[in-house]
SEVEXLUM-268527 format. One record per residue (C-alpha): x, y, z; residue in three letters. Coordinates in pm, whole numbers, plus 50000, padded with zeros to 5 digits. Layout:
N
+-------+-------+-------+------+
!    px !    py !    pz ! rest !
+-------+-------+-------+------+
!     X !     Y !     Z !  ALA !
...
+-------+-------+-------+------+
END
This chain:
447
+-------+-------+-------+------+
!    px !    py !    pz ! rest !
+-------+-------+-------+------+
! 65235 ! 29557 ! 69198 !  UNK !
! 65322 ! 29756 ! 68887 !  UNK !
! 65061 ! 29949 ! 68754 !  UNK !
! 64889 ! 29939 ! 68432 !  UNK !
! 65030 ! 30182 ! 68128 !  UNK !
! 64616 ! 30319 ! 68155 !  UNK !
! 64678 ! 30371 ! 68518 !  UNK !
! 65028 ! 30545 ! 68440 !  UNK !
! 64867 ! 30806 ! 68143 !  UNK !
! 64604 ! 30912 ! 68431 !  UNK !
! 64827 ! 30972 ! 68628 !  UNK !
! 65079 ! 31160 ! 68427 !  UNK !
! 64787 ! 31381 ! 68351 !  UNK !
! 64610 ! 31402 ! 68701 !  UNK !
! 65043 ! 31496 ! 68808 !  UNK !
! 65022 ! 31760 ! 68478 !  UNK !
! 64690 ! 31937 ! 68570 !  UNK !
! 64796 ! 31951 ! 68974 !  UNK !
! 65161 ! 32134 ! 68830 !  UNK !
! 64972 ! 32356 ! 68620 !  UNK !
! 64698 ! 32439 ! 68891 !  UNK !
! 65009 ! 32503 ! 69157 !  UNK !
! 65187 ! 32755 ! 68930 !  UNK !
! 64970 ! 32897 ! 68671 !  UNK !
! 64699 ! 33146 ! 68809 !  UNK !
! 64375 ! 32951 ! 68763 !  UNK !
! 64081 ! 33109 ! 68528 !  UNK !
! 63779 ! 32943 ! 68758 !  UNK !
! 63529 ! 33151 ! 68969 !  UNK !
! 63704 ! 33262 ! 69314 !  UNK !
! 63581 ! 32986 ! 69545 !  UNK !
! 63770 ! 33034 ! 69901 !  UNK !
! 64109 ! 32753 ! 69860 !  UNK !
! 64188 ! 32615 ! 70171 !  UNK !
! 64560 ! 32504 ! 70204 !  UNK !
! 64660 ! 32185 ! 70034 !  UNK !
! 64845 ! 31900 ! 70170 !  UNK !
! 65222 ! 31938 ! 70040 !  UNK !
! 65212 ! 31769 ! 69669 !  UNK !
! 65542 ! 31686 ! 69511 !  UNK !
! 65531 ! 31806 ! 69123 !  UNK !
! 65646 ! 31548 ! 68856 !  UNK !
! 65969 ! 31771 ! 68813 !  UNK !
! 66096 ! 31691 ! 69201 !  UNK !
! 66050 ! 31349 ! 69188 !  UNK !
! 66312 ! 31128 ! 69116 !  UNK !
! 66316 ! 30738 ! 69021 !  UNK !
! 66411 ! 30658 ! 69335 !  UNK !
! 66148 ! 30870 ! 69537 !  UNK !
! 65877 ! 30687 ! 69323 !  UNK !
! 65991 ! 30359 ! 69396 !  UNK !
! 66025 ! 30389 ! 69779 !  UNK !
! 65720 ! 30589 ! 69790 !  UNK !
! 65519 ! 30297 ! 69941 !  UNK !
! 65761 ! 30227 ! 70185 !  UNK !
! 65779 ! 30574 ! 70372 !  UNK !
! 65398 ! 30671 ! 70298 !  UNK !
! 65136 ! 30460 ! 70507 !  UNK !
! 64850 ! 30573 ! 70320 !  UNK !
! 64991 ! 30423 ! 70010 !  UNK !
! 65066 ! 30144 ! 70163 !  UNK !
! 64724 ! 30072 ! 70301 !  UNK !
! 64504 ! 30199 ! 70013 !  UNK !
! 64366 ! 30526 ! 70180 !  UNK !
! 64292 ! 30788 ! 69932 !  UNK !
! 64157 ! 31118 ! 69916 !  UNK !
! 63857 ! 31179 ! 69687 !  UNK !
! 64075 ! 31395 ! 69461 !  UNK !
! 64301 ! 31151 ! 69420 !  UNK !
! 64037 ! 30866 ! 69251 !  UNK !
! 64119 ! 30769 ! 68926 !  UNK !
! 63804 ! 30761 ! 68821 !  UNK !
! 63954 ! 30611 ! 68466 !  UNK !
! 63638 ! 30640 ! 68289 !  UNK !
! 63556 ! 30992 ! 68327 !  UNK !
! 63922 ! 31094 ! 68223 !  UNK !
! 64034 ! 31236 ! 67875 !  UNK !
! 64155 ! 30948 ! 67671 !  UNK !
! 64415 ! 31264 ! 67506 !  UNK !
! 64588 ! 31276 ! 67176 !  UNK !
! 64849 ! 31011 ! 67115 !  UNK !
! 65147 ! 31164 ! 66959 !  UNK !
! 65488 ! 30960 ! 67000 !  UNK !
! 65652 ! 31044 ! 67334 !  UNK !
! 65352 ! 31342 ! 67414 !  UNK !
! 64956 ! 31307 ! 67523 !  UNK !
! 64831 ! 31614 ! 67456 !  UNK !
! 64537 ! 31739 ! 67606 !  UNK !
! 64324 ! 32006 ! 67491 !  UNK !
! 64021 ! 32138 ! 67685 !  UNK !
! 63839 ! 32459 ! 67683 !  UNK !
! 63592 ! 32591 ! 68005 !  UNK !
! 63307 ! 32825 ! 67963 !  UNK !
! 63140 ! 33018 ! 68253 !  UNK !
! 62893 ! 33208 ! 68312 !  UNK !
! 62835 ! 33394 ! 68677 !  UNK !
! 62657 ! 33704 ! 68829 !  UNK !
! 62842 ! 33897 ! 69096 !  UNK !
! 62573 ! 34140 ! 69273 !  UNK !
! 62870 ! 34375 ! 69360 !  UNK !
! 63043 ! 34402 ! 69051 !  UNK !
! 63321 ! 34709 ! 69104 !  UNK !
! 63413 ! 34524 ! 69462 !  UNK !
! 63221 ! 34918 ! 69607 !  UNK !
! 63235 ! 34948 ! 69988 !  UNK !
! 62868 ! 35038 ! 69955 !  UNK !
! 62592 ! 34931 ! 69777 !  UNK !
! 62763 ! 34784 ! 69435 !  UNK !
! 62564 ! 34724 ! 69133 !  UNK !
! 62495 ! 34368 ! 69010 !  UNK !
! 62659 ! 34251 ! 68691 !  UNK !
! 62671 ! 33944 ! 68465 !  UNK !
! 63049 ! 33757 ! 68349 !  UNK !
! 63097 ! 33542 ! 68125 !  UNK !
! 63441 ! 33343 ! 68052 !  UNK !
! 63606 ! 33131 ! 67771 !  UNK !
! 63912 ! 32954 ! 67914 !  UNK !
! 64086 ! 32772 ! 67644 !  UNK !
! 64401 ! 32559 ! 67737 !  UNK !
! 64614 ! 32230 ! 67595 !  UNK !
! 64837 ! 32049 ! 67808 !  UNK !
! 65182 ! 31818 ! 67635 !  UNK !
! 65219 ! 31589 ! 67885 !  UNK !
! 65549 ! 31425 ! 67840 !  UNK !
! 65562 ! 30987 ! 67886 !  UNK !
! 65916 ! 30995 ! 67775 !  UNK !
! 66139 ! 30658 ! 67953 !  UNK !
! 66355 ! 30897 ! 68181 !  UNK !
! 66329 ! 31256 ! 68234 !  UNK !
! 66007 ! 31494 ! 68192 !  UNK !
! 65943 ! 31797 ! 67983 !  UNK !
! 65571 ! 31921 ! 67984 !  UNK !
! 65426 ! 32249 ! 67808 !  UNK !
! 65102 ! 32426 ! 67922 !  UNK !
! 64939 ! 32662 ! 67702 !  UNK !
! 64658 ! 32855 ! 67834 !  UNK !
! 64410 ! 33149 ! 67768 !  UNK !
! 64125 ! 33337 ! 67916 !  UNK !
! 63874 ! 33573 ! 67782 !  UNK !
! 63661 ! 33786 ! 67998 !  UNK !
! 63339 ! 34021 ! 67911 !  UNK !
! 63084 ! 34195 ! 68125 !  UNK !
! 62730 ! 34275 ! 68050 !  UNK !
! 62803 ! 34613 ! 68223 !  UNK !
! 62880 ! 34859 ! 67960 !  UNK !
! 63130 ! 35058 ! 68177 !  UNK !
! 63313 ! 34731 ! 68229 !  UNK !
! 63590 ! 34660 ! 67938 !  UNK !
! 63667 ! 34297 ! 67852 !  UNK !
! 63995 ! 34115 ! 67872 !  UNK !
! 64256 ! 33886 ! 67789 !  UNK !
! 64461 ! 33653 ! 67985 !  UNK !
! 64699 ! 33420 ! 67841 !  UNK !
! 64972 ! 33210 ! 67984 !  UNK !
! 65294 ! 32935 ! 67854 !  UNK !
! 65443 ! 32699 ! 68073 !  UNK !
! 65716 ! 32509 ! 68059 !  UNK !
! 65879 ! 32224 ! 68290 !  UNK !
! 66140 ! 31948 ! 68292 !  UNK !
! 66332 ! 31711 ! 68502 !  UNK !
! 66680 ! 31553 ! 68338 !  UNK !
! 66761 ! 31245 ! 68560 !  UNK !
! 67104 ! 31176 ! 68598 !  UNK !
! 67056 ! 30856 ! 68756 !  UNK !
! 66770 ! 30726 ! 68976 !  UNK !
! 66834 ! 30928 ! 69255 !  UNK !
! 66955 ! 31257 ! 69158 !  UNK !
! 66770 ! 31507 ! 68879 !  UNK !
! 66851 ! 31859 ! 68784 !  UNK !
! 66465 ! 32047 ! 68756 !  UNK !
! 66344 ! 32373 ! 68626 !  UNK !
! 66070 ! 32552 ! 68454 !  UNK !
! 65981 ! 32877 ! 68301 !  UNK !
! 65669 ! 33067 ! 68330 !  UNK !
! 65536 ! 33365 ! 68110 !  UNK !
! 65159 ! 33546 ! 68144 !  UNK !
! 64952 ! 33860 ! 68126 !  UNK !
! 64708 ! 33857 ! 68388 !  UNK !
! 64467 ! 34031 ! 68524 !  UNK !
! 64430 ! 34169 ! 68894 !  UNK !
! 64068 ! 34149 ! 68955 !  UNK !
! 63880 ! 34427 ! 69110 !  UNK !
! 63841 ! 34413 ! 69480 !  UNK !
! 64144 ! 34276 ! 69534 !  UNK !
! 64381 ! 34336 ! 69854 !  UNK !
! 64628 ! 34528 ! 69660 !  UNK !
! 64410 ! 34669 ! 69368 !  UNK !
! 64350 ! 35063 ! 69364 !  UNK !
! 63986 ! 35148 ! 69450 !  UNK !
! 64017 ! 35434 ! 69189 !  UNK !
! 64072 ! 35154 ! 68904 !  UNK !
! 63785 ! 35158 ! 68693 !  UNK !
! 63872 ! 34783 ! 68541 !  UNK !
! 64115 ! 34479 ! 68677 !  UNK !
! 64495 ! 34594 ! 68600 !  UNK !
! 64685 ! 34396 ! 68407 !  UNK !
! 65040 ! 34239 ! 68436 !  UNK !
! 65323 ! 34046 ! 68300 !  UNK !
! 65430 ! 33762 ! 68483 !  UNK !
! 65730 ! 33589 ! 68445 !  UNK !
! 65914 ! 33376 ! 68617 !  UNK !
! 66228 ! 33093 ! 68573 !  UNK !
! 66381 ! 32829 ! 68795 !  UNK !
! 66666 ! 32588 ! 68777 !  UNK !
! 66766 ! 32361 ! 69093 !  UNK !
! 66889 ! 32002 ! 69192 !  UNK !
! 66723 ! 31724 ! 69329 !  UNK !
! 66862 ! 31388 ! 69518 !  UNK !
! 66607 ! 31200 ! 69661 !  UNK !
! 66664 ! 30784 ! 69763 !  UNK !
! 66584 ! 30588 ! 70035 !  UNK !
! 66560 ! 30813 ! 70405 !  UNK !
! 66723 ! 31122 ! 70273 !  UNK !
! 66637 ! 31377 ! 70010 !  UNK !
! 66780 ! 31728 ! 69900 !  UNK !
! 66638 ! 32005 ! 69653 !  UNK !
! 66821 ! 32325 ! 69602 !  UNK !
! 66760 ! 32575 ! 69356 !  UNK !
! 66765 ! 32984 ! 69244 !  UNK !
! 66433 ! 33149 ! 69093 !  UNK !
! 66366 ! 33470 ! 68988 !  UNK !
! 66044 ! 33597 ! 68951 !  UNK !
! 65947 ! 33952 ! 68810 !  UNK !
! 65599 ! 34159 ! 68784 !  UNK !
! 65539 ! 34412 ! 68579 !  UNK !
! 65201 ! 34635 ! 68606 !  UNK !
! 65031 ! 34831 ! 68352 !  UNK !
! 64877 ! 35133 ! 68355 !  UNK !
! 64472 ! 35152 ! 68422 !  UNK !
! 64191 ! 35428 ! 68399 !  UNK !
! 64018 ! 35562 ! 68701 !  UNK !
! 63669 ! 35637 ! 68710 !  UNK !
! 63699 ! 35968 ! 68624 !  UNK !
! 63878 ! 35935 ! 68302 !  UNK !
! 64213 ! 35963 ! 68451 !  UNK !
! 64563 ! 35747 ! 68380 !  UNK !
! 64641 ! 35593 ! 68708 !  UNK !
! 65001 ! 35521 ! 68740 !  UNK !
! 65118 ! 35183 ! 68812 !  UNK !
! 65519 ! 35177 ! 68738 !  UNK !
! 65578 ! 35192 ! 69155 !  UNK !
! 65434 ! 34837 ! 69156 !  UNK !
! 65679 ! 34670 ! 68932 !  UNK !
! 65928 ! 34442 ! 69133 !  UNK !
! 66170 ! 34132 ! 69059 !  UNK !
! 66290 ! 33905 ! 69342 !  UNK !
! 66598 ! 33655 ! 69336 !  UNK !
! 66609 ! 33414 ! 69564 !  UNK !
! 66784 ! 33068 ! 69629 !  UNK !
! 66622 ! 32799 ! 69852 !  UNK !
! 66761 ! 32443 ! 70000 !  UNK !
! 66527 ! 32172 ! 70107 !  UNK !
! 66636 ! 31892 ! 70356 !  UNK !
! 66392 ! 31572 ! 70439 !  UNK !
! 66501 ! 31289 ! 70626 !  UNK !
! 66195 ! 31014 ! 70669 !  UNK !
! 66301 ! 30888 ! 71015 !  UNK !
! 66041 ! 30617 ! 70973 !  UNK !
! 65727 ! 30501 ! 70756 !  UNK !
! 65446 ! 30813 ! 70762 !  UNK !
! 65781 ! 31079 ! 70966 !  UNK !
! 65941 ! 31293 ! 70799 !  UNK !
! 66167 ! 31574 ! 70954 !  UNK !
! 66174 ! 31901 ! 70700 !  UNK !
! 66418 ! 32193 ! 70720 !  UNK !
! 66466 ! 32448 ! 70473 !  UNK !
! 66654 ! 32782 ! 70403 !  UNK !
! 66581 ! 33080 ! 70152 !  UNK !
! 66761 ! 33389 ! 70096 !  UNK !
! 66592 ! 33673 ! 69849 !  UNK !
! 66677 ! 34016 ! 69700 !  UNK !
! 66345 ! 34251 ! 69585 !  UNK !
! 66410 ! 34554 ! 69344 !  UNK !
! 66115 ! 34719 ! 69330 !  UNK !
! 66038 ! 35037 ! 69153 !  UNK !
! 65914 ! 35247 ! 69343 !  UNK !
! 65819 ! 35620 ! 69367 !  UNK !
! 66082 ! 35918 ! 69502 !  UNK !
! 65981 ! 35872 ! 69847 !  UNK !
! 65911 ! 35491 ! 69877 !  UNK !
! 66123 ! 35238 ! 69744 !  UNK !
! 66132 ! 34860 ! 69822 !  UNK !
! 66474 ! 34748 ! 69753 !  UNK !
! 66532 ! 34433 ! 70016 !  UNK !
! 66730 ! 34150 ! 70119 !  UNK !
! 66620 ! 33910 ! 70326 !  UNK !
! 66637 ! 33548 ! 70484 !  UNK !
! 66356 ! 33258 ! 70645 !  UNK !
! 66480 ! 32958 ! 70825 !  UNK !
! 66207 ! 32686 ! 70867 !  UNK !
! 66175 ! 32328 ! 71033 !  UNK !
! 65906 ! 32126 ! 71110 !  UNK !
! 65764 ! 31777 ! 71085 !  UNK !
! 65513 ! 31580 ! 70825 !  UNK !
! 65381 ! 31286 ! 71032 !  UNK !
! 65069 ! 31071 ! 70969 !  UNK !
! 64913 ! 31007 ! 71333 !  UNK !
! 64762 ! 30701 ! 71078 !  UNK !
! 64714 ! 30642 ! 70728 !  UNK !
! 64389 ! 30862 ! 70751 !  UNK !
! 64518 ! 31134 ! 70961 !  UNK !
! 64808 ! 31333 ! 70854 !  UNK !
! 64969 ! 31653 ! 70964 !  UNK !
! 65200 ! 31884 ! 70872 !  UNK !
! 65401 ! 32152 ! 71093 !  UNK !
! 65654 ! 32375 ! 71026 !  UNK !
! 65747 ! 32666 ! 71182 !  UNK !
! 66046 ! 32946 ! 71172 !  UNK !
! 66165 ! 33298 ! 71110 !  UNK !
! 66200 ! 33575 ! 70872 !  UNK !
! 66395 ! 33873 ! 70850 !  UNK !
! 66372 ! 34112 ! 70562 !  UNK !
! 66584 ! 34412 ! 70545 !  UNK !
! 66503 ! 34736 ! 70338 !  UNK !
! 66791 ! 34971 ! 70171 !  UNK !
! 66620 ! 35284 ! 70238 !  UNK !
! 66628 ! 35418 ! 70588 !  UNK !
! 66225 ! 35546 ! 70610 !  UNK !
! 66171 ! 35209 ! 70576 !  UNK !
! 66216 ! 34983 ! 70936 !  UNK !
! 66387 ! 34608 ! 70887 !  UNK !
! 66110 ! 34366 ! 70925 !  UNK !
! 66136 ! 34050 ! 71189 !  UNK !
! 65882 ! 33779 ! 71197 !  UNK !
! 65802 ! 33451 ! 71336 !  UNK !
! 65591 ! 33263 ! 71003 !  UNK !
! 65449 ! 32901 ! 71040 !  UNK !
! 65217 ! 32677 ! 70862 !  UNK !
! 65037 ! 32412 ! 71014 !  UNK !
! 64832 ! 32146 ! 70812 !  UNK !
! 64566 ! 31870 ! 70850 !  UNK !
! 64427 ! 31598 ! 70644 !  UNK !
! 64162 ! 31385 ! 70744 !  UNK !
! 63947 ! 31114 ! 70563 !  UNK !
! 63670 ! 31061 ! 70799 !  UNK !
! 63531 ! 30825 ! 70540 !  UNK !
! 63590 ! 30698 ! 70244 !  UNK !
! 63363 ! 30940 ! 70053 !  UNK !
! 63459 ! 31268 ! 70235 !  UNK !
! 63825 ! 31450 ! 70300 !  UNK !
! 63863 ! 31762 ! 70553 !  UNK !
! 64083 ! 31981 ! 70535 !  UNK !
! 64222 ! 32230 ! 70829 !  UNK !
! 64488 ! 32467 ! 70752 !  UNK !
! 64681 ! 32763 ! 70935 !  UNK !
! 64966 ! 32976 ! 70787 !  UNK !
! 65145 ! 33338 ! 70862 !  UNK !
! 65381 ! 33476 ! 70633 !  UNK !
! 65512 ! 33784 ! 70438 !  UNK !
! 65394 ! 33936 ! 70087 !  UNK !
! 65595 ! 34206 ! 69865 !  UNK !
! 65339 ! 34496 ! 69913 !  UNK !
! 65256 ! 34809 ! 69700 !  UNK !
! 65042 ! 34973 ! 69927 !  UNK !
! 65148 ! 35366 ! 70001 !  UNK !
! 65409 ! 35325 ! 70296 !  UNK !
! 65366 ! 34974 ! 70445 !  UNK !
! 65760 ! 34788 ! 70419 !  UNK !
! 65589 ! 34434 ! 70374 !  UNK !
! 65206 ! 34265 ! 70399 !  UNK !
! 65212 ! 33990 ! 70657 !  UNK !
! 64889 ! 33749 ! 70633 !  UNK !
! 64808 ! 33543 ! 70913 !  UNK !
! 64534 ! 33295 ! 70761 !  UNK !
! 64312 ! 33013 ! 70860 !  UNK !
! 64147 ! 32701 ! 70625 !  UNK !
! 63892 ! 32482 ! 70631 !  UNK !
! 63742 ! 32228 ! 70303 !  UNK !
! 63561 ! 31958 ! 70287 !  UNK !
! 63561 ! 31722 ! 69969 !  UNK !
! 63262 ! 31469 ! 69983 !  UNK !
! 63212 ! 31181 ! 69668 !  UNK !
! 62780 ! 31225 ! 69645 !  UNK !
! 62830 ! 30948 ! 69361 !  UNK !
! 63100 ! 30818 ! 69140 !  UNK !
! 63041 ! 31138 ! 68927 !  UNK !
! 62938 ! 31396 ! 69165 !  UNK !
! 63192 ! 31554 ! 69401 !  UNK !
! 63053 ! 31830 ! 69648 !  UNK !
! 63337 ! 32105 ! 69740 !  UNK !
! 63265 ! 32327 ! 70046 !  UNK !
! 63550 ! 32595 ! 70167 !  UNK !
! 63637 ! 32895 ! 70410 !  UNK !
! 63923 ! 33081 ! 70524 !  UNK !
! 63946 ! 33379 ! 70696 !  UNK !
! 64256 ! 33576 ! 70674 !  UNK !
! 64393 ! 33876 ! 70888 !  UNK !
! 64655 ! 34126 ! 70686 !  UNK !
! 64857 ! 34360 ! 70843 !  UNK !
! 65047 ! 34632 ! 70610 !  UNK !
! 65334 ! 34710 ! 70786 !  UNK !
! 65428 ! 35084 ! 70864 !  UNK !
! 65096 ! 35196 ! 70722 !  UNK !
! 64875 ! 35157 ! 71002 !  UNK !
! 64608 ! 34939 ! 70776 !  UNK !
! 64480 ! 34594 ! 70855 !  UNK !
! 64224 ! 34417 ! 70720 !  UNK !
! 64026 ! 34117 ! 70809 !  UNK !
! 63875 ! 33889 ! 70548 !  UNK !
! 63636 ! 33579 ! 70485 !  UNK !
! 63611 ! 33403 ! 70190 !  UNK !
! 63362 ! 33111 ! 70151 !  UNK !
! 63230 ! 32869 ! 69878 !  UNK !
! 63024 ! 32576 ! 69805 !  UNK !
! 63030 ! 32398 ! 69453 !  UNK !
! 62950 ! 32059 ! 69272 !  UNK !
! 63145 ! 31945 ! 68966 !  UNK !
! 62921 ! 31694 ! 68746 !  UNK !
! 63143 ! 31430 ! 68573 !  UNK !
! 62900 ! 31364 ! 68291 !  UNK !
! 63147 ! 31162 ! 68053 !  UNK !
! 63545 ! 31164 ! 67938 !  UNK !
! 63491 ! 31458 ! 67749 !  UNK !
! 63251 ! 31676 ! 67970 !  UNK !
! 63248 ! 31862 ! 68325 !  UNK !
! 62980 ! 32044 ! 68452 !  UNK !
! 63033 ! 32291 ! 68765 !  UNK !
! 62805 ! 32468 ! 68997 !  UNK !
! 62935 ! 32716 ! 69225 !  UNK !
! 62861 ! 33007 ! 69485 !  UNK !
! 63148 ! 33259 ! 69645 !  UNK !
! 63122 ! 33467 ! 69921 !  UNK !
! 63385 ! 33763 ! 69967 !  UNK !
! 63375 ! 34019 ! 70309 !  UNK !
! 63615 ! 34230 ! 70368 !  UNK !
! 63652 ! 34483 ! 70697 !  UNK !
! 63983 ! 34710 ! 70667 !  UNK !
! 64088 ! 35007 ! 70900 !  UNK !
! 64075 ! 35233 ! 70545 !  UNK !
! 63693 ! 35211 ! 70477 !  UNK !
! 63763 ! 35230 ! 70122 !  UNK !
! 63916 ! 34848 ! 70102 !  UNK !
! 63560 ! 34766 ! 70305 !  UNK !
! 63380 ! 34489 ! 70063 !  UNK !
! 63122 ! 34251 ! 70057 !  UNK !
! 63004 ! 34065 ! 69739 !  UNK !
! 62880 ! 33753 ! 69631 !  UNK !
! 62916 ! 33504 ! 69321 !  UNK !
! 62739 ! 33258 ! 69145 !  UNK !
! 62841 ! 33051 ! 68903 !  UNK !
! 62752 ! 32778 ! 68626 !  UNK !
! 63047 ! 32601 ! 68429 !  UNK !
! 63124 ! 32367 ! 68128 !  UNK !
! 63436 ! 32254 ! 68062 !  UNK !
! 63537 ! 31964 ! 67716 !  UNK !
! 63824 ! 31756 ! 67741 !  UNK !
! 63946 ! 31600 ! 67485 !  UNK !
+-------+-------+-------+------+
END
């Protein structure tokens, strides 16, 4: 059954705002995410792919749905028509107290944040091909006096060109200045407020995607480049050593050997520069092979496994090649109608800044649950506890992150959110040692 054109302008927004959430750095309070179930972005998806979709994904073809995925038409943004574009603007205000506001491994004072997030989204409804533009902005300040305010902002840009219903060439470019919030894994303790960074970022790749078999290659490169913060005592603390860009090149293979099975295989290859200091440098080239399986045991029980290993290898001889197994391993479940769950479990490798460690490798676990109270009133409950191990350095750390929150669909145009966070974190170097908690009331317009 074809859908209607309503049905098709929610959904080229819902596919907009899920792009946007997987690639921009969000500006919403820091409630523990749990690992989502793989999404395919409106640039990877071919004509093709969207036409067999039903026939290779039970749950489609049997109506189940998880409660994000509900329309809900009448509580979305109706948008600004304008030829081949909807725009949607939107802005999100916040207000939260953290009770340990400089993330202190003792003690911690309590603070009040508040938050303006403004953003406007061009979703594209052209007849073939996609090009989307997400403009974004953030603006922090702190009812501590010894905390400065700040400035985020970010521009987004993707496209798909179809060359004919199965194949597509993709890309997108990414630019931002964020901010690394304090408390953070890699964040110095000495940093009196969150240190900023550019962010930018550019892909290009190739997509062919019909009936059993699909293919996605591409190159990306990706750079970060830190400022310079003050301590606590006044002082300029250095951040130059931090800067890195990685190149890398990926291929994708899928083959769905039957409806709800696919097999998955892919291979990346990478090159870090990094900065530096005169003793440590970063420089690295380095490889990951996975393979795995996406099955649905039945249209409301899906997993995902895949599993392989990495090898990274540095340029400077102080610094040991680094060999790992990685995996990821996911669950979705909709017990009921009203409720999805959410199990996740992942281990892989993170460019590190921290003193003499080669590489961070995270070995994480996820739980959420998603429950529809009404219509209008979606509960959110999350956790996931996360071991990192820096190596070389001798540090680990062990962390738990955990969050309730209800989002109040009030109308088309307004949001209201509810939230509390929970961060704990135990490291070998007492100084990373944190415990804090958040809570936090929301509004966010659409329009």
């Amino acid at each position: 059954m074809r859908q209607s054109s309503t049905k098709n302008i929610d959904l080229t927004w819902r596919h907009a705002i899920v792009g946007y959430a997987a690639t921009v750095l969000g500006a919403g309070p820091v409630m523990a995410e749990s690992l989502q179930f793989e999404e395919v972005s409106r640039e990877h998806q071919t004509v093709a792919q969207r036409e067999n979709l039903s026939d290779y994904d039970n749950s489609k073809k049997y109506g189940a749905e998880r409660v994000s995925d509900r329309e809900r038409e009448e509580y979305q943004p109706l948008g600004i028509n304008a030829g081949n574009y909807l725009i949607f603007p939107s802005v999100a205000v916040r207000s939260s107290y953290d009770d340990n506001v400089f993330s202190e491994n003792q003690g911690g004072e309590g603070g009040w944040r508040f938050e303006v997030a403004p953003s406007v989204v061009f979703s594209s409804r052209l007849p073939r091909h996609v090009l989307d533009l997400i403009v974004s902005a953030r603006h922090v300040e702190f009812s501590h006096p010894e905390q400065e305010s700040f400035t985020d902002g970010s521009v987004y840009l993707r496209g798909r060109l179809d060359i004919n219903h199965a194949q597509a060439l993709f890309g997108h470019m990414l630019s931002s200045l964020e901010h690394e919030e304090l408390g953070s894994e890699e964040a110095d303790r000495q940093a009196r407020d969150p240190i900023s960074y550019w962010r930018n970022r550019a892909e290009l790749g190739f997509i062919r995607d019909a009936g059993r078999l699909a293919l996605r290659a591409g190159v990306k490169a990706e750079q970060f480049d830190y400022n310079d913060v003050d301590g606590f005592d006044g002082s300029n603390i250095d951040q130059d050593f931090r800067d890195n860009t990685t190149f890398s090149g990926n291929v994708k293979l899928t083959y769905r050997f039957s409806p709800g099975y696919k097999l998955k295989t892919q291979f990346r290859v990478r090159h870090v520069e990094n900065e530096g200091t005169a003793t440590i440098d970063r420089d690295s080239t380095g490889y990951d092979v996975l393979a795995g399986l996406d099955f649905e045991y039945s249209p409301l029980l899906k997993f995902y496994l895949l599993g392989g290993f990495e090898h990274i290898g540095f340029e400077k001889e102080n610094l040991d090649d680094f060999n790992a197994l990685i995996y990821r391993a996911q669950l979705q479940w909709l017990p009921t109608q009203l409720m999805t769950v959410y199990l996740g479990a992942e281990r892989y490798s993170s460019v590190t800044g921290y003193e003499d460690s080669s590489v961070r490798l995270d070995t994480a676990f996820d739980a959420r649950v998603e429950y529809e109270i009404w219509r209008n009133l979606i509960f959110k409950a999350s956790a996931r506890f996360a071991i990192s191990d820096y190596v070389g350095s001798g540090r680990e750390d062990e962390a738990l992150l955990a969050g309730v929150g209800l989002e109040y669909l009030v109308n088309r145009n307004l949001n209201l959110t509810l939230d509390y966070d929970y961060r704990e974190r135990f490291s070998s170097v007492d100084e990373f040692d944190y415990q804090g908690s958040k809570y936090t009331v929301g509004l966010k317009m659409k329009f």
